[in-house]
N, C-alpha and C positions, 0 to 999 in steps of 0.2 A: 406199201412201202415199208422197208424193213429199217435200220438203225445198222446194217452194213453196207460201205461202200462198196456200191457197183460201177464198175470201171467197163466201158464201153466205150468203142469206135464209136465216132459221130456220124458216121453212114448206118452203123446198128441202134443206132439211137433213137434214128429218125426211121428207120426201118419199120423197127420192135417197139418204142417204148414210147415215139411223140402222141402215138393216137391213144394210148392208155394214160398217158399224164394227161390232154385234154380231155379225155373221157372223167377220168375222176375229179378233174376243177370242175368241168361246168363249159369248159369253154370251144371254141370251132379255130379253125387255124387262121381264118380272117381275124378273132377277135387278137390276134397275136399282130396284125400289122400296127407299124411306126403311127398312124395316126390315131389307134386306140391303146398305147401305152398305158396313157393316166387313169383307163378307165378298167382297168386289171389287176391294181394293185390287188394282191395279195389280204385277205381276209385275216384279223387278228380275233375273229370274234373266236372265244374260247369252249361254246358249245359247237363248233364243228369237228368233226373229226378228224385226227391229227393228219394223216393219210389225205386228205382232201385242203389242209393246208399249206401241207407240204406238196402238193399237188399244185397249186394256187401258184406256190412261192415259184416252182422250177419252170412255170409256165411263163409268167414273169420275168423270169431270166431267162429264157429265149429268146421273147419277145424284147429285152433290152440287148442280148447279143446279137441279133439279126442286124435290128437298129444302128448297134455302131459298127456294123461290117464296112469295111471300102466298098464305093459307089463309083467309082471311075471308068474313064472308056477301060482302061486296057486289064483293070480289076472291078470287072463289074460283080461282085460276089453278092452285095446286098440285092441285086436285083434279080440273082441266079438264087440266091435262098428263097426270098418270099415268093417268085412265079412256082418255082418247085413245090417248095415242101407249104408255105401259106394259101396260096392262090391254087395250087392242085395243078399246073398247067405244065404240059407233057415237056420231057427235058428236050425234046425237036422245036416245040414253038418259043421253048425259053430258048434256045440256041439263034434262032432267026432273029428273037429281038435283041441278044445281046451284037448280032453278028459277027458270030466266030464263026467257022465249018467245026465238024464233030471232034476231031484229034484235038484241038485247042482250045474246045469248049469241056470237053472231058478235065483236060487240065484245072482249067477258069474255075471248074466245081468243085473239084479234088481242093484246089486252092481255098475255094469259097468253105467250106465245110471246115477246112483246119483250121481258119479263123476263125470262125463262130465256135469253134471246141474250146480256142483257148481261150475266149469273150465269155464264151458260156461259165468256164472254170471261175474264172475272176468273179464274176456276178454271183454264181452259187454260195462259193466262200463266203462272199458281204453277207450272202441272206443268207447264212446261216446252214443250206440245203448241200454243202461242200460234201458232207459227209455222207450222204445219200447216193448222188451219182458223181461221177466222174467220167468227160471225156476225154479219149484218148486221139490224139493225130494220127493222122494217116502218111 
C-alpha cells in the first residue's frame, strides 16, 4: 500500500484489490461476515508492518460497510454483497435467492455495490485509511 490515493470503481475494487487486501491481513471473505465483525478488529500492535495494518483496517471497513447495506425485499443489496463477493456464490444462485430474473437483478447489484462505495468511503475516512483507497460509484 502506498500513501497515494487510489480511486477505484467498487466493481474494480472487488475485482482487483479485495483478494490482495485479504491476502495481506490475514483474513478469507467469510471472516468479513456480520457475525464476525468483533472479531476483525483491526490490529494496533506496532511491530506489524504498516502495510498489513492498513490492510486490517480496509478489511474492517468492508466488513462494517457490507453490514449496514439495505437488507430489504425490494433492496436486497446486503444479501447480494455477501452471497457474491463473501460467500463466493455464482451471481445466478444469488439471483434465485433474492428473486429477481437477470435484467433486475443486474440492476439490485449495480445498486448494491454503490451503496457499499459510499459505506465503505465514510468508514475509511473514521479509520483513518480515506487516504489510501477511494471508491467511486457506478
Amino acid at each position: 500500500m502506498s500513501n497515494t490515493t487510489v480511486v477505484v470503481s467498487a466493481y474494480q475494487f472487488f475485482n482487483k484489490y479485495f483478494d490482495r487486501i485479504l491476502s495481506i491481513s490475514g483474513l478469507l471473505p467469510l471472516d468479513l461476515m456480520p457475525e464476525n465483525i468483533s472479531n476483525i478488529k483491526p490490529s494496533n500492535d506496532e511491530s506489524y508492518p504498516t502495510r498489513i495494518i492498513q490492510a486490517e483496517t480496509i478489511a474492517y471497513c468492508i466488513a462494517l460497510a457490507i453490514n449496514e447495506c439495505k437488507d430489504e425485499p425490494r433492496k436486497p443489496y446486503k444479501t447480494i454483497l455477501i452471497d457474491v463477493y463473501l460467500k463466493e456464490i455464482s451471481n445466478i444462485e444469488t439471483m434465485k435467492e433474492v428473486g429477481y430474473e437477470h435484467s433486475r437483478y443486474a440492476v439490485l447489484k449495480r445498486q448494491a455495490v454503490n451503496e457499499f462505495a459510499g459505506r465503505f468511503n465514510v468508514y475509511a475516512i473514521k479509520s483513518g485509511v480515506g487516504s489510501i483507497i477511494e471508491l467511486s460509484q457506478t
